[in-house]
Structures are given as structure tokens and as C-alpha cells.
PyMOL commands that place a pseudoatom at each C-alpha (Angstrom):
pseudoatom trace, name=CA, resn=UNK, resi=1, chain=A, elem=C, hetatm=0, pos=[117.329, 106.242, 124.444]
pseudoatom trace, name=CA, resn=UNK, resi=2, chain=A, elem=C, hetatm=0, pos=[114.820, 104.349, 126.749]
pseudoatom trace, name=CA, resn=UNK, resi=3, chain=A, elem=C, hetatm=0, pos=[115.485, 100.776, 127.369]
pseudoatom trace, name=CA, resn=UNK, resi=4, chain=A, elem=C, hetatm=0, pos=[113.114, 98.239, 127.010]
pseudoatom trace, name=CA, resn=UNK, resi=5, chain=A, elem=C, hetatm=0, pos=[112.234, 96.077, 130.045]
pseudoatom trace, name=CA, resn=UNK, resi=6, chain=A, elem=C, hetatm=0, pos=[112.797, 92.548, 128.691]
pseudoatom trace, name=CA, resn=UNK, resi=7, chain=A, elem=C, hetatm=0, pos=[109.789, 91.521, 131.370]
pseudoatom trace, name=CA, resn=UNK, resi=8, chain=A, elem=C, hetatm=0, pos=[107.518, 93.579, 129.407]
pseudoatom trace, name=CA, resn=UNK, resi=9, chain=A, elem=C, hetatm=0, pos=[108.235, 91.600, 126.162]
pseudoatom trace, name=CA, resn=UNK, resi=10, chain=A, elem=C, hetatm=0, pos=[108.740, 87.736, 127.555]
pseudoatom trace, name=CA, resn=UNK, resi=11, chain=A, elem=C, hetatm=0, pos=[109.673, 86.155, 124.175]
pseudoatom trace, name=CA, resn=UNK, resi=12, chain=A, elem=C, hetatm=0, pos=[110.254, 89.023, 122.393]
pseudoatom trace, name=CA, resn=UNK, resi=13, chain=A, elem=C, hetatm=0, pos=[114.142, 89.815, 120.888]
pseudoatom trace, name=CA, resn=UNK, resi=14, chain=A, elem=C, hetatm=0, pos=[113.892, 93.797, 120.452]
pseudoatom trace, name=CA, resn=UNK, resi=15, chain=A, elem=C, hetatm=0, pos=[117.722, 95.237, 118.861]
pseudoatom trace, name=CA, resn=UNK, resi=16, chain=A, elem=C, hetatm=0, pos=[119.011, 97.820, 121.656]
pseudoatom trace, name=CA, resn=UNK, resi=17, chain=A, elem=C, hetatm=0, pos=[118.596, 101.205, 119.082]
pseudoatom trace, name=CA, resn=UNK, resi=18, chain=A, elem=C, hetatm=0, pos=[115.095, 100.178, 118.273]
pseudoatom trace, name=CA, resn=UNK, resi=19, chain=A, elem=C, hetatm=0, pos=[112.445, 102.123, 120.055]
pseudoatom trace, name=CA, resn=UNK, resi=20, chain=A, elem=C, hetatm=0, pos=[109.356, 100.704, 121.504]
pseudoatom trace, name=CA, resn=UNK, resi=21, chain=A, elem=C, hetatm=0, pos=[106.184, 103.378, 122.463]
pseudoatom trace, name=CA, resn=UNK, resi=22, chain=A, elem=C, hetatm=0, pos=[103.755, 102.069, 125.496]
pseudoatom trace, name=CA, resn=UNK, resi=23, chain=A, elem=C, hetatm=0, pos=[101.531, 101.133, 125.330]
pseudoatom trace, name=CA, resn=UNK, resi=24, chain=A, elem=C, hetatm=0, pos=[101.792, 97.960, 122.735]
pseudoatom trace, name=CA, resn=UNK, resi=25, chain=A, elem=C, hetatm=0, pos=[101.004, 94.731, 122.354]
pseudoatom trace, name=CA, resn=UNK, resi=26, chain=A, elem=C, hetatm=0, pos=[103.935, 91.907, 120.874]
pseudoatom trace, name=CA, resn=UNK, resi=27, chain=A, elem=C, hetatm=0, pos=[103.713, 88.535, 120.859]
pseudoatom trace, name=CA, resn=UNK, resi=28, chain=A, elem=C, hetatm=0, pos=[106.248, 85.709, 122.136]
pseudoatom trace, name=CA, resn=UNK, resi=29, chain=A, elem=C, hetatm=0, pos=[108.788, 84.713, 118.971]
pseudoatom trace, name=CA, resn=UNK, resi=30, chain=A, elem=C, hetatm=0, pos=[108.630, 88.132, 117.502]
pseudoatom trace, name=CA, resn=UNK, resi=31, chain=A, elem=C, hetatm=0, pos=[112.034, 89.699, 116.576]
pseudoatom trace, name=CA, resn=UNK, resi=32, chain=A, elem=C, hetatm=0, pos=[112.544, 93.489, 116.067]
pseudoatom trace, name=CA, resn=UNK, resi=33, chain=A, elem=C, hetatm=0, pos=[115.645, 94.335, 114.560]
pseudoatom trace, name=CA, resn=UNK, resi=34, chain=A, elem=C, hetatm=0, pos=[117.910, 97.618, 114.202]
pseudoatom trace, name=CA, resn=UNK, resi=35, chain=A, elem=C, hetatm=0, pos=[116.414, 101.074, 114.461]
pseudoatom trace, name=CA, resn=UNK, resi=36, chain=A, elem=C, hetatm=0, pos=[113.168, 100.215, 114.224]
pseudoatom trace, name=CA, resn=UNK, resi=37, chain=A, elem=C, hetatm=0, pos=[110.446, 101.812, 115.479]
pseudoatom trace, name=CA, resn=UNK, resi=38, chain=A, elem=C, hetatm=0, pos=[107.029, 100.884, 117.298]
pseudoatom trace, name=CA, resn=UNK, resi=39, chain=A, elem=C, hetatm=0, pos=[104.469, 103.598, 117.684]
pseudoatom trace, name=CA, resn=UNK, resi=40, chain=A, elem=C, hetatm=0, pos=[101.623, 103.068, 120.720]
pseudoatom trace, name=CA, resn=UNK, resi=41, chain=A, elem=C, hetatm=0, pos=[98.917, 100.783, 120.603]
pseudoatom trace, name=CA, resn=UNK, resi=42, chain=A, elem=C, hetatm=0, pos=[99.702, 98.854, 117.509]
pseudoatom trace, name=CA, resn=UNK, resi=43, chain=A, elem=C, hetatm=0, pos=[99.532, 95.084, 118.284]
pseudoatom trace, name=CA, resn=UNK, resi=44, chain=A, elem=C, hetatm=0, pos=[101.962, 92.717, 116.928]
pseudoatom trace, name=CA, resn=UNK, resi=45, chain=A, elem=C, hetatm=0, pos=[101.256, 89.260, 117.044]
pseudoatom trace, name=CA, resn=UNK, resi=46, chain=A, elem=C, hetatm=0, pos=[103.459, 85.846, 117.331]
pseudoatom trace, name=CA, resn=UNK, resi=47, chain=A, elem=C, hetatm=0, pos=[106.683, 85.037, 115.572]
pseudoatom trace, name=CA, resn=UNK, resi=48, chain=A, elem=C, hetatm=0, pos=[106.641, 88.075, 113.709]
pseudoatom trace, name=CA, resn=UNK, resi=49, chain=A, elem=C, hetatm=0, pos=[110.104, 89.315, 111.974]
pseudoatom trace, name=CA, resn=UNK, resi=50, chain=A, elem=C, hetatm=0, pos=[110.558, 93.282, 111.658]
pseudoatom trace, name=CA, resn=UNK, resi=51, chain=A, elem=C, hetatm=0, pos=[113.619, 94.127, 109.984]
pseudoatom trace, name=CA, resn=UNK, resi=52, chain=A, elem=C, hetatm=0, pos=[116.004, 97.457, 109.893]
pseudoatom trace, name=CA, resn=UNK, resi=53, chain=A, elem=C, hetatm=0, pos=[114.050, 100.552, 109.613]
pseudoatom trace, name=CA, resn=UNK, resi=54, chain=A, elem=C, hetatm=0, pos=[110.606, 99.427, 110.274]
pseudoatom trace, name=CA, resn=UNK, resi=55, chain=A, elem=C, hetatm=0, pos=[107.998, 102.192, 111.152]
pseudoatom trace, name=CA, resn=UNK, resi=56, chain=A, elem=C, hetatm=0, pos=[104.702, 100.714, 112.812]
pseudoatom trace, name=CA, resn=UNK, resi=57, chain=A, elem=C, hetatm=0, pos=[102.266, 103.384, 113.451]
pseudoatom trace, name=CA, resn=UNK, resi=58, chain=A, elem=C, hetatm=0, pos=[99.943, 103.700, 116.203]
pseudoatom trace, name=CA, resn=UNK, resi=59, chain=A, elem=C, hetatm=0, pos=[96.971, 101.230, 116.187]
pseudoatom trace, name=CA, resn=UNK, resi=60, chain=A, elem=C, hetatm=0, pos=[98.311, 99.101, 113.371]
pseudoatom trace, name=CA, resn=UNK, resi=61, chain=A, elem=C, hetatm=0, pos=[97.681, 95.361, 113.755]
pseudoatom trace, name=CA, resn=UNK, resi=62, chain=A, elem=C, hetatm=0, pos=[99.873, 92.761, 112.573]
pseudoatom trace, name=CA, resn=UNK, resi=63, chain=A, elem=C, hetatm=0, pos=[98.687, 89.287, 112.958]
pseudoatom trace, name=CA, resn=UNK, resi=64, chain=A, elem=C, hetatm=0, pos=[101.286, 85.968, 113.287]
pseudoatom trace, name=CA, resn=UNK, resi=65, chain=A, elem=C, hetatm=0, pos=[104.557, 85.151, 111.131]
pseudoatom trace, name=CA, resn=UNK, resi=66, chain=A, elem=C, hetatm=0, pos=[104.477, 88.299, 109.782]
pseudoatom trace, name=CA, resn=UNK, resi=67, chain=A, elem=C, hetatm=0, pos=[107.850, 89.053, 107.983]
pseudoatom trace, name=CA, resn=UNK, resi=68, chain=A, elem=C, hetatm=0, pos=[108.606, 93.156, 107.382]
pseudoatom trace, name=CA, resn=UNK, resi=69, chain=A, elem=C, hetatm=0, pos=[111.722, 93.450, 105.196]
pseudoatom trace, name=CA, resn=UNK, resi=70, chain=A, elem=C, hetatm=0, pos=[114.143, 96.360, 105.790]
pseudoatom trace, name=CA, resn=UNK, resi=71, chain=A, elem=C, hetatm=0, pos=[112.867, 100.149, 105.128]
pseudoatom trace, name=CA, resn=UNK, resi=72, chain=A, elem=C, hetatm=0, pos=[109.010, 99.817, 105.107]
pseudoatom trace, name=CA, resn=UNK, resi=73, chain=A, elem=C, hetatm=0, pos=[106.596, 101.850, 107.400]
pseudoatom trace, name=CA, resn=UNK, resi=74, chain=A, elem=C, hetatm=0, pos=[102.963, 100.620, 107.874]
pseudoatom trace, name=CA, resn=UNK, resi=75, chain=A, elem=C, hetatm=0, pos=[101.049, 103.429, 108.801]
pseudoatom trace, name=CA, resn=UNK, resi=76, chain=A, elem=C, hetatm=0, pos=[97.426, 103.693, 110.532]
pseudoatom trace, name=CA, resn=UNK, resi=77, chain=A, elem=C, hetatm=0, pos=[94.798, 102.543, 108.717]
pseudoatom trace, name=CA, resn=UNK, resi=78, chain=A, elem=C, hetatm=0, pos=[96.888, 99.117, 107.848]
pseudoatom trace, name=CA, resn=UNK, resi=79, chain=A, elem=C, hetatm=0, pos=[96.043, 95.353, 109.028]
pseudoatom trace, name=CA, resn=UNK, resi=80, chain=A, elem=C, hetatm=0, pos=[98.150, 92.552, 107.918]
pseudoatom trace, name=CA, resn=UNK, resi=81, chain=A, elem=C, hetatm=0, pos=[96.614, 88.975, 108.763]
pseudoatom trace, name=CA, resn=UNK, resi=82, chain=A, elem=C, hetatm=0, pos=[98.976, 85.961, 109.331]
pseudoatom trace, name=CA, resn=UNK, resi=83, chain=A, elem=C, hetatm=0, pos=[101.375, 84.934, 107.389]
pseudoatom trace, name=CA, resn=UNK, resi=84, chain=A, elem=C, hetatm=0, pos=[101.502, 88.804, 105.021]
pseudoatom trace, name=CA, resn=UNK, resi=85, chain=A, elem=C, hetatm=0, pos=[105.052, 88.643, 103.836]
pseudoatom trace, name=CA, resn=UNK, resi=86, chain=A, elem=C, hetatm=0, pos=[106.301, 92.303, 103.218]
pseudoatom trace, name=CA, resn=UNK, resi=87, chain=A, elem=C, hetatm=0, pos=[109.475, 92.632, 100.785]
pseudoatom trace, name=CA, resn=UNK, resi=88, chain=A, elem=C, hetatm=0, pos=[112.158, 95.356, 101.222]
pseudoatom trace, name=CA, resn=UNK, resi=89, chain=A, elem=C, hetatm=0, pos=[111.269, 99.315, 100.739]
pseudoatom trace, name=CA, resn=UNK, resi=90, chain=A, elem=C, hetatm=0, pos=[107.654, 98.363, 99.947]
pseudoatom trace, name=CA, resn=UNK, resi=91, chain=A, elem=C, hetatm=0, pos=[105.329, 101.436, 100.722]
pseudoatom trace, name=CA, resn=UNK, resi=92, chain=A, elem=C, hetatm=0, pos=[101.628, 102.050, 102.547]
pseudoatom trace, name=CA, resn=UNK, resi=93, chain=A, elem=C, hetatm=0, pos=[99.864, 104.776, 101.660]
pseudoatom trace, name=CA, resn=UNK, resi=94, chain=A, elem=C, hetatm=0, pos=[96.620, 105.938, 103.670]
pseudoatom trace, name=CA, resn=UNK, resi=95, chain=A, elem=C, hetatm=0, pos=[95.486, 109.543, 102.657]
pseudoatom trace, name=CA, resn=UNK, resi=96, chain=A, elem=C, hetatm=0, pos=[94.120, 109.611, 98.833]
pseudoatom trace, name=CA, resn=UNK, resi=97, chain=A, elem=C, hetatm=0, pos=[95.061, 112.952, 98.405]
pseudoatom trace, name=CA, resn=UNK, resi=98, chain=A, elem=C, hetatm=0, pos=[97.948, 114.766, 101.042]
pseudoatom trace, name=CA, resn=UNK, resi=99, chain=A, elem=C, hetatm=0, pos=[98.671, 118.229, 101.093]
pseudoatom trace, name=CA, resn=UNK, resi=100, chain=A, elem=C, hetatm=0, pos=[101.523, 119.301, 103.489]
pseudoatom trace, name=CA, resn=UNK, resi=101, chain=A, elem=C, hetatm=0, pos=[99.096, 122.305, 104.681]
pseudoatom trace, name=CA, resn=UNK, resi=102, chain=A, elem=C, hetatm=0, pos=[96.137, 120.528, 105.404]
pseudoatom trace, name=CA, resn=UNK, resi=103, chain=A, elem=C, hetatm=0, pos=[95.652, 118.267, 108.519]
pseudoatom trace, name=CA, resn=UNK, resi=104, chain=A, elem=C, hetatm=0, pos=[93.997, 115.347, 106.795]
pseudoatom trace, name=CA, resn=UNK, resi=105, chain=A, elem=C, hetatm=0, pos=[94.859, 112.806, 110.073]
pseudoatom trace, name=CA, resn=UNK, resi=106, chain=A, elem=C, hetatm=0, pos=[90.734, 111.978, 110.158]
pseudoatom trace, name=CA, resn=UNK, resi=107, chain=A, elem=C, hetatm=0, pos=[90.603, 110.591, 107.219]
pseudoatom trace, name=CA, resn=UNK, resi=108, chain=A, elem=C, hetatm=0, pos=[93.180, 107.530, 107.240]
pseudoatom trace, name=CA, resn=UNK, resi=109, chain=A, elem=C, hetatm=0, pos=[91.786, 105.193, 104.892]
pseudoatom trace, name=CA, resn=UNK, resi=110, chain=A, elem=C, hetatm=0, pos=[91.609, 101.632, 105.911]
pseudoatom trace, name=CA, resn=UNK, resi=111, chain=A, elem=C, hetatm=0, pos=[93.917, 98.932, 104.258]
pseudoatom trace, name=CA, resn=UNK, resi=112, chain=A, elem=C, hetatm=0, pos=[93.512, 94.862, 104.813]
pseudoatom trace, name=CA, resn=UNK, resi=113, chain=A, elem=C, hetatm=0, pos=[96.503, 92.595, 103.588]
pseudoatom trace, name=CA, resn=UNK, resi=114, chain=A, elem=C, hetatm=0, pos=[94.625, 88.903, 103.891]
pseudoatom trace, name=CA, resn=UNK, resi=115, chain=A, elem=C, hetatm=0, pos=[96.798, 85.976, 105.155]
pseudoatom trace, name=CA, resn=UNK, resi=116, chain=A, elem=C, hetatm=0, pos=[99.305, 84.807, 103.144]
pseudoatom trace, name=CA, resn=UNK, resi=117, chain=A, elem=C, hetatm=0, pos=[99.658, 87.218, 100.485]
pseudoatom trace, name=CA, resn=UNK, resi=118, chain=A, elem=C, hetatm=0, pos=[103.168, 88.587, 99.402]
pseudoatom trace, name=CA, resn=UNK, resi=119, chain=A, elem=C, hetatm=0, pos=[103.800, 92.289, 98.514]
pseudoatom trace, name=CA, resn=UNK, resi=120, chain=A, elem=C, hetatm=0, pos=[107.425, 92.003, 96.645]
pseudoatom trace, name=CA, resn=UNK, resi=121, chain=A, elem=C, hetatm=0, pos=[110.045, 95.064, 96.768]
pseudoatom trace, name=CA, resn=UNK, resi=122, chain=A, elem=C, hetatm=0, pos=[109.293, 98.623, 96.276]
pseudoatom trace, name=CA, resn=UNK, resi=123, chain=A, elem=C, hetatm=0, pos=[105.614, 97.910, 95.108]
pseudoatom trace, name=CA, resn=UNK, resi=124, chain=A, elem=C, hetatm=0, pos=[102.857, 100.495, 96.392]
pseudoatom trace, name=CA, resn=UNK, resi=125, chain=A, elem=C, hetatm=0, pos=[99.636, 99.576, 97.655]
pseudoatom trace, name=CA, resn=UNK, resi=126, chain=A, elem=C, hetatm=0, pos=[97.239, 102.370, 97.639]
pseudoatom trace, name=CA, resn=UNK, resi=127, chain=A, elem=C, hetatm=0, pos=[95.102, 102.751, 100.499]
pseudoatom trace, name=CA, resn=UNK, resi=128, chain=A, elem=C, hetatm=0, pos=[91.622, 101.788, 100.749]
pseudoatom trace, name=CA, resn=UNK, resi=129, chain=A, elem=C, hetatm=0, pos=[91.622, 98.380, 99.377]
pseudoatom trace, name=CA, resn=UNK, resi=130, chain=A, elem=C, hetatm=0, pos=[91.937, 94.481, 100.042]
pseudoatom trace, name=CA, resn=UNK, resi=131, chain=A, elem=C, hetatm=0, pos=[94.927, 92.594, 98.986]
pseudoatom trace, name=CA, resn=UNK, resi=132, chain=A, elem=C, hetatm=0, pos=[93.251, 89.026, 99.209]
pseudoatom trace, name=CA, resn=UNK, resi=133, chain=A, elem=C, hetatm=0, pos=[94.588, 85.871, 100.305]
pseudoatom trace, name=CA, resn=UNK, resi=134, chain=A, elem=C, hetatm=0, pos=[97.770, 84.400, 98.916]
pseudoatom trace, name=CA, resn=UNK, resi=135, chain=A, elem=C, hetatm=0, pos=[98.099, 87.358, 96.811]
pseudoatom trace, name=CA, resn=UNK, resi=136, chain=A, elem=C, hetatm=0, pos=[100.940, 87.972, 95.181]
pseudoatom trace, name=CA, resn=UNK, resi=137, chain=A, elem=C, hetatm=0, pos=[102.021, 91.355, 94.158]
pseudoatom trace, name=CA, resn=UNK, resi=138, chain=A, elem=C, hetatm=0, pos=[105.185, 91.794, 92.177]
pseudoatom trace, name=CA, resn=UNK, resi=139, chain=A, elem=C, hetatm=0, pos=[108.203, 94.039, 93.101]
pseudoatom trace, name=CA, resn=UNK, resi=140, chain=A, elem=C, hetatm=0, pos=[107.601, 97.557, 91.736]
pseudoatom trace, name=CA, resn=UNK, resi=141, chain=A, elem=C, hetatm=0, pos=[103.750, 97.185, 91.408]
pseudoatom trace, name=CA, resn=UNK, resi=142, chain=A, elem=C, hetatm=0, pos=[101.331, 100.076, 91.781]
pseudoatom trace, name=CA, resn=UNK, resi=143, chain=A, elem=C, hetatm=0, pos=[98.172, 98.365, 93.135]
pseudoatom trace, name=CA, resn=UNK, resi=144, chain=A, elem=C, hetatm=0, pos=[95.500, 101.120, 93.116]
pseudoatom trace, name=CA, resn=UNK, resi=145, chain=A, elem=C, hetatm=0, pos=[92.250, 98.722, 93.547]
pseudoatom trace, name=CA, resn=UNK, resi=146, chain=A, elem=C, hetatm=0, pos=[91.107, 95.259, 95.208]
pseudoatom trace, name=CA, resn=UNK, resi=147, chain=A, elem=C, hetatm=0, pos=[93.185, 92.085, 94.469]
pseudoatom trace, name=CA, resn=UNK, resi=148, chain=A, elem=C, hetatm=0, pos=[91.767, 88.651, 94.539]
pseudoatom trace, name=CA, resn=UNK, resi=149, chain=A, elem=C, hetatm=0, pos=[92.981, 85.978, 96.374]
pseudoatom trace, name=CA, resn=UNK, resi=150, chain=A, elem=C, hetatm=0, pos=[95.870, 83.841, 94.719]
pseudoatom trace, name=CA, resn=UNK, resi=151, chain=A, elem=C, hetatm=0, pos=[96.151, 86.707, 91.963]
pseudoatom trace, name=CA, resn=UNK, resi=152, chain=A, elem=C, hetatm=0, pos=[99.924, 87.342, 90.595]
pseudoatom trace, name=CA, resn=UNK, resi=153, chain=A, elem=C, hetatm=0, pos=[99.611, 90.823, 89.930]
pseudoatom trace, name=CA, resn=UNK, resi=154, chain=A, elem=C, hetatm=0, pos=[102.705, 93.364, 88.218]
pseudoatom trace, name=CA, resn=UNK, resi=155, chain=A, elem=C, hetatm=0, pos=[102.576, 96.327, 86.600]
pseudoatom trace, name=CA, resn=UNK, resi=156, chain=A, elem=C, hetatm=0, pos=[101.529, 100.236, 87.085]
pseudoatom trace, name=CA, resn=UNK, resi=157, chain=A, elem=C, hetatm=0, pos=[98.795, 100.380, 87.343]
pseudoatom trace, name=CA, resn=UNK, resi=158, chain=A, elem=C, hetatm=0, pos=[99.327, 96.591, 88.301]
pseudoatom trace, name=CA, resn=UNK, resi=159, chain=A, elem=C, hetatm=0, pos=[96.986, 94.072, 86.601]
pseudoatom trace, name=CA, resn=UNK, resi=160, chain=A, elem=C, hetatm=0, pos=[96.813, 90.270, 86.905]
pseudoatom trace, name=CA, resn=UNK, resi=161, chain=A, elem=C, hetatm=0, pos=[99.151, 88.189, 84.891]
pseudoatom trace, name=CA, resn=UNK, resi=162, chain=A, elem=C, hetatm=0, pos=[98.282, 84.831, 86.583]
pseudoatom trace, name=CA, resn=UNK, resi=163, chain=A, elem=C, hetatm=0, pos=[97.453, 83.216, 89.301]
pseudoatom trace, name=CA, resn=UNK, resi=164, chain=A, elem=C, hetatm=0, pos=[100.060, 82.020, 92.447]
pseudoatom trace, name=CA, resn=UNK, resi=165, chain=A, elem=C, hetatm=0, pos=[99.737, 79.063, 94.396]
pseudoatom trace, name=CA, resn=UNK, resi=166, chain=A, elem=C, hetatm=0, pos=[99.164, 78.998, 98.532]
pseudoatom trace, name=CA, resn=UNK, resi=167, chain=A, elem=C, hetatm=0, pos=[102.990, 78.034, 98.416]
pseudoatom trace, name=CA, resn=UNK, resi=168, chain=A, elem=C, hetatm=0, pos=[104.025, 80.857, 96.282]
pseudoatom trace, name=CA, resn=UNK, resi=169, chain=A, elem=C, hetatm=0, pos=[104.772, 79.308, 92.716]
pseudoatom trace, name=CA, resn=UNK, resi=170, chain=A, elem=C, hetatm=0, pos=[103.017, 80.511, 90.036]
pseudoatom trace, name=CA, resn=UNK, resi=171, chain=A, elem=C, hetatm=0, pos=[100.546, 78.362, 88.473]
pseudoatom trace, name=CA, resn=UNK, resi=172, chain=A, elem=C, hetatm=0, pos=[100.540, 77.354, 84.503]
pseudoatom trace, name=CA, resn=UNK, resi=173, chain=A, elem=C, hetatm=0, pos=[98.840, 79.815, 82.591]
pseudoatom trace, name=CA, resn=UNK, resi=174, chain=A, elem=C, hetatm=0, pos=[96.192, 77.048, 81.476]
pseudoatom trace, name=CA, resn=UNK, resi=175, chain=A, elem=C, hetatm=0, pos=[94.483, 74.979, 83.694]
pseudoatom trace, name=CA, resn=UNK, resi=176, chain=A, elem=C, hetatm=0, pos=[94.545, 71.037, 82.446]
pseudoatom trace, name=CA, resn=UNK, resi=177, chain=A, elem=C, hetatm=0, pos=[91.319, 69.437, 83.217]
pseudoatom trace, name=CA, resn=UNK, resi=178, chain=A, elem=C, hetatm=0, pos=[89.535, 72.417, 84.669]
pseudoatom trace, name=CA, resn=UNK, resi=179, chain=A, elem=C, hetatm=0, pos=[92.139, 72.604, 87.288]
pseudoatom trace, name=CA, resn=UNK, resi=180, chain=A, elem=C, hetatm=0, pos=[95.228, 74.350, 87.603]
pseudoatom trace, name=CA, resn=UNK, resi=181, chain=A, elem=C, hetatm=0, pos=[97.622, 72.081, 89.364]
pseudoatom trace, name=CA, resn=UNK, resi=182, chain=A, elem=C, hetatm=0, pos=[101.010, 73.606, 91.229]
pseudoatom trace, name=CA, resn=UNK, resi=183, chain=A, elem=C, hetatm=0, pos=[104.078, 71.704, 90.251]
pseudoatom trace, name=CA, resn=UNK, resi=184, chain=A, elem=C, hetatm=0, pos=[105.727, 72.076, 93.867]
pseudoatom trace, name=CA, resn=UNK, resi=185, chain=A, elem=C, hetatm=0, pos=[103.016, 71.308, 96.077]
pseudoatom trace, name=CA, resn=UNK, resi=186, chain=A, elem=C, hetatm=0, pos=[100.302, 69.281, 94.199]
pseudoatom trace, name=CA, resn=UNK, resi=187, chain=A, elem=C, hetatm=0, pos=[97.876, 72.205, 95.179]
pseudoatom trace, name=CA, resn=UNK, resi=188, chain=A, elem=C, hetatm=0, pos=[94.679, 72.477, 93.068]
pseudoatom trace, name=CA, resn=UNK, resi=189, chain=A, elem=C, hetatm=0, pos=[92.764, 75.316, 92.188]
pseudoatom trace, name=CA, resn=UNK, resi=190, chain=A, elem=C, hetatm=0, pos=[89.565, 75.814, 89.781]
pseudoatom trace, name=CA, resn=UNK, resi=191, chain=A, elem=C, hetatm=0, pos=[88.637, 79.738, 88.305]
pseudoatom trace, name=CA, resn=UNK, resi=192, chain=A, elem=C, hetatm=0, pos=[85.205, 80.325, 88.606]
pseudoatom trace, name=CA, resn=UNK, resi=193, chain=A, elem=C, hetatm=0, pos=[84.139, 83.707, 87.167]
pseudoatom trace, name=CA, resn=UNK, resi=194, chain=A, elem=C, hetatm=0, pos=[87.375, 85.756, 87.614]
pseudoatom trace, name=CA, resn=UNK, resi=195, chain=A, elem=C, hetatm=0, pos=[87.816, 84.254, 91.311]
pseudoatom trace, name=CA, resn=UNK, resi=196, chain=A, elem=C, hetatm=0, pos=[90.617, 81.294, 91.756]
pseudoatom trace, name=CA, resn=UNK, resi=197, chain=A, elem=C, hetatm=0, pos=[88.831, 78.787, 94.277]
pseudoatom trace, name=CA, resn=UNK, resi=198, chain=A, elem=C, hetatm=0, pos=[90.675, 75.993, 96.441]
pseudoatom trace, name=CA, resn=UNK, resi=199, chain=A, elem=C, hetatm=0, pos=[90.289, 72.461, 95.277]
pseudoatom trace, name=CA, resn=UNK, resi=200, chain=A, elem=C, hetatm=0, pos=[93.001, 70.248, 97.357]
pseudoatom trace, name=CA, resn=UNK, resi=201, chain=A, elem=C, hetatm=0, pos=[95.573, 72.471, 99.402]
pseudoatom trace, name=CA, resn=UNK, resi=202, chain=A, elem=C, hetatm=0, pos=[98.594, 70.452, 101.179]
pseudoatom trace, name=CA, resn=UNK, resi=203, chain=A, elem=C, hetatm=0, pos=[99.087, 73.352, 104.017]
pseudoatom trace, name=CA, resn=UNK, resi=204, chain=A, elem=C, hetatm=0, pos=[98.063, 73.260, 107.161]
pseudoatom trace, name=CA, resn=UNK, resi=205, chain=A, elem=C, hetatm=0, pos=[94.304, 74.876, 106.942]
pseudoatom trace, name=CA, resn=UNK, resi=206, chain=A, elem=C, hetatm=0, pos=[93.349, 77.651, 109.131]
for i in range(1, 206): cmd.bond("trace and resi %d" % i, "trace and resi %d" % (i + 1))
show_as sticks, trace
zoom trace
């Protein structure tokens, strides 16, 4: 097994069995953990945490703090902004329709996870579409199309049940006022046609 030159990474805590392909690009703070493996030219950013039996295929990007639990593979085609929170054995996709006999490796469909937004254990995201900020999709979903920001979505095919706050509680199911208010945080949020807007949000902006 090749070893990693620690001068490559400066920052960066890579687990002896995991493998790392040149070239990439990881940021200072990011951990990679047992038998995990990085493919060339995907770019991880800062403080990201990949756990056992990570796959990152070539040119994926991953942006800051993002967290991959144990047993997920991101293939080509996928961008996670800041702050995506993966949950254990959830699954990419990015060929609509794969046959073992036909070389279908042109036609990777593209996949954007916004910032923030939480994909929870074994769910599938189809590829193709936008999981929008501070999303959050349920363990065991089967997202096949575009999710809005904030929406709490569950189910196959998954559909939204709710809304989440920024902070990851899920807001009441009826606003009071006009506004939905978080209980944790004191985050406020108005719906506007089908779309859950920011009013007041405590976090950090960016």
C-alpha cells in the first residue's frame, strides 16, 4: 500500500489503510478515516470528516465541514457545499439508466447538495437534481426530483412532510402569526408560495 507523505497533506489526519490517488486537493482539519478511498482530482475542502469506507470519485468536490458517515461513495457528477451532512450507507446515483454492457461513463449526470442540508441513513438521491439548502432528507428516502431549501422530506418516492429549521429541528406544522418560529433556536421562517424564506436566523450567515 502507498504511504501518504504527511507534507503533502499539512493538516490533514489520513488512517494508514486509507488510500489517497494524486493528484487531489484536501484541506487543513480534514480527517479521513479507515479504508477509505480518494480517487484523483476530487477536491476536499476544510475540516471535513470522512468516515470508514468512504469512496470519493474522481473530480468530486466537497466544500467545508463536510461530515461522510461510514459506507457511502460519492461518485462523479456529485458537489456537496459546506456544511452537507451525509448519514451512514446513504447512496449517489449518477447514470439514469445503467446497463452492465454499455459504457455509459459520458453521461454522469450532475448532482448539487446545497449547504447545510442533511441526507439521513440509507436514503437515495437520484442523480440529476438539487437538494437545497438546509434540506433535510429522512433516513430511507428515495428523492427522485428537486428539494427546496429547509424541506423535511421522507418517503419513496419521498415527499415533503414539513419544513426543518437551519439548526435541524423541525418546525411546527402551522406557522403562528405568518411565521413559523423554531423552538431551539428562535429562527424564523415565512412560506411564500411553496418556498420556506428566512426571516431572523441566529447562525453565523454566509
Amino acid at each position: 500500500m502507498p504511504k501518504v507523505d504527511p507534507a503533502r497533506f499539512p493538516g490533514v489526519q489520513i488512517h494508514e489503510s486509507a488510500y489517497v490517488d494524486e493528484p487531489c486537493e484536501i484541506g487543513p482539519g480534514t480527517k479521513i478515516w479507515h479504508f477509505t478511498h480518494l480517487m484523483p482530482n476530487c477536491r476536499l475542502g476544510r475540516n471535513c470528516n470522512l468516515g470508514q469506507n468512504v469512496v470519493v470519485s474522481p473530480d468530486v468536490t466537497l466544500g467545508d465541514n463536510v461530515k461522510v458517515q461510514n459506507n457511502v461513495s460519492i461518485y462523479t457528477g456529485v458537489i456537496l457545499e459546506d456544511d452537507v451532512f451525509c448519514g451512514p450507507s446513504m447512496v449517489f446515483t449518477n447514470v439514469i439508466n445503467p446497463r452492465s454492457e454499455i459504457i455509459r461513463r459520458g453521461e454522469y449526470q450532475k448532482t448539487v447538495v446545497r449547504r447545510g442540508a442533511t441526507m439521513g441513513a440509507n436514503c437515495t438521491i437520484v442523480c440529476g437534481i438539487e437538494v437545497g439548502r438546509y434540506a433535510f432528507i429522512a433516513a430511507g428516502a428515495v428523492v427522485p426530483k428537486d428539494v427546496p431549501p429547509y424541506a423535511l422530506m421522507a418517503g419513496v418516492p419521498a415527499k415533503r412532510i414539513g419544513w426543518a429549521c437551519r439548526c435541524g429541528i423541525i418546525l411546527p406544522k402551522t406557522p403562528a402569526d405568518g411565521l413559523f418560529s423554531c423552538d431551539a433556536c428562535g429562527n424564523r421562517y415565512r412560506e411564500e408560495n411553496g418556498t420556506l424564506n428566512p426571516v431572523k436566523e441566529v447562525q453565523e450567515n454566509g
